[in-house]
Phi, psi and omega in degrees: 000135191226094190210149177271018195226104136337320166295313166326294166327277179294353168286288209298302176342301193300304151330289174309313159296293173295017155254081182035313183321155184256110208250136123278136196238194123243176208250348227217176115302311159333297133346294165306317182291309164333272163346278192297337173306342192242357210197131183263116176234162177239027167166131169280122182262116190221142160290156183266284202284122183204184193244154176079285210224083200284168175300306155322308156353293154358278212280310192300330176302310182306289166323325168267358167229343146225120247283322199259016194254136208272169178202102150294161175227119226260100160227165158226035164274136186280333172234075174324163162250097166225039200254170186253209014262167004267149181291126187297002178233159138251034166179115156299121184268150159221157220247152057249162186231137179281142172317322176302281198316298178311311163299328164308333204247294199309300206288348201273302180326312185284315175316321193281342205249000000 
């Protein structure tokens, strides 16, 4: 989970801990990047706008080495730039978002994955 608004963070975190998952989170895409160079995940939630890493950024950094690993994007931009091919997300959220409707796309993803 990547997101720079701490409240975000620790909500969607929280969330997530009680549907079971195991969350890790940054503050940052740097960050994020950071994580994963350290950590085996079997999916990314990242926010786009952010400082240091914007989510696209990211998710493309992810994406050239690992290519099948899914990554939602948590925006409130009407046009993210993650379109392809191949597209750099496999779900946009874009927010504000219900909690239910978020977690059905985390669980759905990790099922496909």
């Amino acid at each position: 989970m990547v997101d720079d608004d701490p409240t975000v963070l620790d909500t969607l975190q929280a969330i997530l801990l009680n549907e079971g998952y195991e969350v890790l989170t940054a503050a940052d895409g740097q960050e994020g990047w950071a994580v994963l160079s350290e950590q085996t995940v079997d999916l990314v939630v990242t926010d786009e706008k952010m400082p240091r890493m914007k989510g696209h950024e990211l998710a493309k950094r992810i994406k050239a080495v690992l290519p099948t690993l899914p990554i939602v994007m948590l925006t409130g931009v009407a046009d993210p730039p993650v379109t392809g091919p191949p597209p750099l997300v496999e779900r946009v959220v874009s927010k504000p978002f219900d909690f239910a409707d978020f977690v059905a796309v985390i669980r759905k993803l990790l099922a496909q994955h």
